[in-house]
C-alpha positions in Angstrom: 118.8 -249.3 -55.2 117.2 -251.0 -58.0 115.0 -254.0 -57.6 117.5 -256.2 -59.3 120.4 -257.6 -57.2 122.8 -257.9 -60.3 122.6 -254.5 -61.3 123.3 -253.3 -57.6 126.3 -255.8 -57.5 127.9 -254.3 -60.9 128.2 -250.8 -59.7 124.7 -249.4 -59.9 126.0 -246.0 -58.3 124.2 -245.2 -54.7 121.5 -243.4 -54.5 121.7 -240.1 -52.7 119.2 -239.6 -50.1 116.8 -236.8 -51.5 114.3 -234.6 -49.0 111.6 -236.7 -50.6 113.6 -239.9 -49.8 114.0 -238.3 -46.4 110.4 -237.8 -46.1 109.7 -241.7 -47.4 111.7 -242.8 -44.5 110.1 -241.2 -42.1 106.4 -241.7 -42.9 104.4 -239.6 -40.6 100.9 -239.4 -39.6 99.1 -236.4 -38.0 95.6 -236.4 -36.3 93.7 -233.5 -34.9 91.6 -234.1 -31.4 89.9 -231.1 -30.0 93.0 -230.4 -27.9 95.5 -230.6 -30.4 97.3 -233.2 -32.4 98.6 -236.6 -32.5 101.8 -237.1 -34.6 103.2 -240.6 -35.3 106.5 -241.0 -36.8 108.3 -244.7 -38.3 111.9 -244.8 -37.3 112.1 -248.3 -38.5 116.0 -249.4 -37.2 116.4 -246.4 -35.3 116.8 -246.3 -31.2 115.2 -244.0 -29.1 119.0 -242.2 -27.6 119.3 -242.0 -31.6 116.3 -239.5 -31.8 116.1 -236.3 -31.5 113.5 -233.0 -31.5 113.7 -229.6 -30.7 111.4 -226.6 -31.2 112.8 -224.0 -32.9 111.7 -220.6 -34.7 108.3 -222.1 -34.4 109.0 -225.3 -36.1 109.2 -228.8 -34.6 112.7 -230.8 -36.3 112.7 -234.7 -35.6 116.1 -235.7 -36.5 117.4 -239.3 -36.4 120.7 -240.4 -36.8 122.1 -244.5 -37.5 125.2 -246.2 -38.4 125.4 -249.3 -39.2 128.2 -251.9 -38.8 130.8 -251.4 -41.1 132.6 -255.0 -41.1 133.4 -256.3 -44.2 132.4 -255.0 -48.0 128.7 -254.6 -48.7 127.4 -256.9 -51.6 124.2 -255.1 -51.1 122.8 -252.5 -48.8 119.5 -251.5 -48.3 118.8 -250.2 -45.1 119.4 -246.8 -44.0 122.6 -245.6 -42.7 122.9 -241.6 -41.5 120.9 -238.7 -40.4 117.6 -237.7 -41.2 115.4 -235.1 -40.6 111.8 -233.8 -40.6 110.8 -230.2 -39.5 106.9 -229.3 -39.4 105.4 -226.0 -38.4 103.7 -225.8 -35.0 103.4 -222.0 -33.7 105.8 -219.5 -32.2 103.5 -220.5 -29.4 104.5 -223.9 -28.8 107.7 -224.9 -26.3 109.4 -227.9 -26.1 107.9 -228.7 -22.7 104.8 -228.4 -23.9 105.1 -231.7 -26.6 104.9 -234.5 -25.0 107.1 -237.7 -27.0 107.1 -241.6 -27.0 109.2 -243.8 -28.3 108.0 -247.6 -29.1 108.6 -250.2 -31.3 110.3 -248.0 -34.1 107.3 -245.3 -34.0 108.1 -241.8 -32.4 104.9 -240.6 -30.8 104.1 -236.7 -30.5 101.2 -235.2 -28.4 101.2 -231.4 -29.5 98.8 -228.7 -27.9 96.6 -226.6 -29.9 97.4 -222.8 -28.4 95.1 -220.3 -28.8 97.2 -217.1 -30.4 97.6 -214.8 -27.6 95.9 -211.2 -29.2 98.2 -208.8 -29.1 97.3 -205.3 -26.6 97.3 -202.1 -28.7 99.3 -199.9 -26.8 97.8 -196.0 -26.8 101.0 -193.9 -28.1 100.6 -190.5 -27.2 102.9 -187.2 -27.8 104.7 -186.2 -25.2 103.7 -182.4 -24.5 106.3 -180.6 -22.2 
């Protein structure tokens, strides 16, 4: 929405929610300690049953869902009303029991391990001589 309530009252169209709008919703920070890092996520409005993450294909997804009451006509709206979502890469190595999540006061709280990459065993392949 525009900054100037008229023009939002005549029938500015909505704004669709871009990935970059996504990503201005959710304003994360990410720290790295010697153990791993510290991710800290605003969900301003959101609750914590309305939050969720998951590790998958070696990504961590924070998705957040809202709706907001929808009694009467809106002369203006501008908070947030949907899903969102943010995904950032943290290693095939990394389970979901391994993160450990807070949240408090609109601000989801990650503690992610560093792993060490496992090195992979070279197998010996030899012919088989009969």
């Amino acid at each position: 929405f525009g900054e100037n309530f008229m023009d939002d009252f005549f029938g500015v169209p909505e704004r669709t929610y871009t990935q970059s709008a996504q990503n201005a919703l959710m304003k994360t920070d990410v720290v790295e300690n010697k153990d791993g890092f510290d991710v800290s996520i605003d969900l301003p409005g959101f609750k914590k049953e309305d939050v969720k993450g998951e590790v998958k294909d070696g990504y961590l997804i924070i998705t957040a869902s809202t709706k907001q009451n929808k009694d009467g006509k809106y002369i203006r709206k501008e908070r947030y009303s949907g899903t969102c979502q943010r995904s950032f890469y943290v290693g095939e190595d990394i389970t979901q029991e391994d993160i450990k999540a807070k949240f408090e006061d609109g601000v989801l709280k990650l503690e992610i391990p560093k792993k060490e990459a496992k090195p992979e065993v070279k197998e010996a392949k030899y012919i088989s001589i009969a």
